[in-house]
C-alpha positions as CSV (number, residue, x, y, z in Angstrom):
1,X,15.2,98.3,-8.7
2,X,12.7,99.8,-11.4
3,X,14.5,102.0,-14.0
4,X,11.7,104.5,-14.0
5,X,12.2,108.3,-12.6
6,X,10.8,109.2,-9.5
7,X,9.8,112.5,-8.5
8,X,8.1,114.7,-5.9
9,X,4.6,114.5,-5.9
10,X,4.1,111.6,-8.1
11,X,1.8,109.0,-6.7
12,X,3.8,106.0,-6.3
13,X,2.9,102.6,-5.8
14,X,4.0,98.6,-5.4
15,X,5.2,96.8,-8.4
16,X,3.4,94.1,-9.3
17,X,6.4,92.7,-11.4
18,X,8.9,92.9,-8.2
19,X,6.9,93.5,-5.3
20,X,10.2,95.0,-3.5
21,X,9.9,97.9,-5.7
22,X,8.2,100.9,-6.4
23,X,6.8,102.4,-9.4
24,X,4.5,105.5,-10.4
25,X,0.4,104.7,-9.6
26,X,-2.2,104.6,-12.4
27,X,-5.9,104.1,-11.9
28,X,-4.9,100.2,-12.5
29,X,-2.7,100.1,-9.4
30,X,-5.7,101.7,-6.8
31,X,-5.1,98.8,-4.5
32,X,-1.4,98.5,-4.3
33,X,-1.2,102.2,-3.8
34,X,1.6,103.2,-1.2
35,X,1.8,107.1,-0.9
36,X,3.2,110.2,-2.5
37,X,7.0,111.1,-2.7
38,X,7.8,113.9,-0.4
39,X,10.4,116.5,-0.2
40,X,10.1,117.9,3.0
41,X,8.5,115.0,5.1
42,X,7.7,116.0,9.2
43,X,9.0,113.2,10.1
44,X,11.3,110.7,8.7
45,X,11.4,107.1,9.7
46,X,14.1,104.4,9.1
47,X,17.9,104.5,7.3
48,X,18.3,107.4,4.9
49,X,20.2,105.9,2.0
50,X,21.3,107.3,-1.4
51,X,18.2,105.6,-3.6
52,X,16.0,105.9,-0.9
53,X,12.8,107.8,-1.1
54,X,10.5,109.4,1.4
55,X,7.1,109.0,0.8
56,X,4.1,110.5,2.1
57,X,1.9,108.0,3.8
58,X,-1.0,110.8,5.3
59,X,-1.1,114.2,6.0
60,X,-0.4,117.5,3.3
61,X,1.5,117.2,0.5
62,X,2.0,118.4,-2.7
63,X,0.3,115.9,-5.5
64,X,0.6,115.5,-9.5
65,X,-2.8,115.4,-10.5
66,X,-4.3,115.5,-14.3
67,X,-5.1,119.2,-15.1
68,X,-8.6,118.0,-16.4
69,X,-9.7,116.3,-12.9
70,X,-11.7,117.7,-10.5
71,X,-10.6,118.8,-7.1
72,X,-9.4,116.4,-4.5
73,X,-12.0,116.3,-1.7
74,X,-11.2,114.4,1.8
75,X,-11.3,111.0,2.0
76,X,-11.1,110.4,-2.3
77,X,-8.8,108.2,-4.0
78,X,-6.4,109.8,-5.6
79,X,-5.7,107.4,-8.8
């Protein structure tokens, strides 16, 4: 598994490197973008394990976003 800290709200995505993996998204990664790591998902779907992480794949959730940007709108990407 990656090394790299993950935390809520960062936009995560598949590693290129080790495609079993995750990693944080960059504008490079818009395609292999998975979702958003949530902290109080609605629902939660397969094994809960101690490195596991829920991610976001629709709905609300809180995002990191560069303070400079402008506002997420529906429907834009968000890296």
């Amino acid at each position: 598994p990656s090394s790299e800290v993950l935390e809520a709200a960062d936009v995560i995505s598949i590693d290129s490197a080790n495609p079993v993996t995750i990693k944080k998204g960059s504008q490079a990664d818009g395609q292999k973008v998975i979702g958003i790591i949530s902290t109080q998902p609605g629902i939660t779907l397969g094994t809960e394990t101690p490195n596991a992480y829920k991610v976001a794949l629709a709905g609300r959730v809180p995002v990191k976003i560069d303070p400079n940007s402008a506002a997420i709108q529906a429907g834009d990407f968000v890296v």
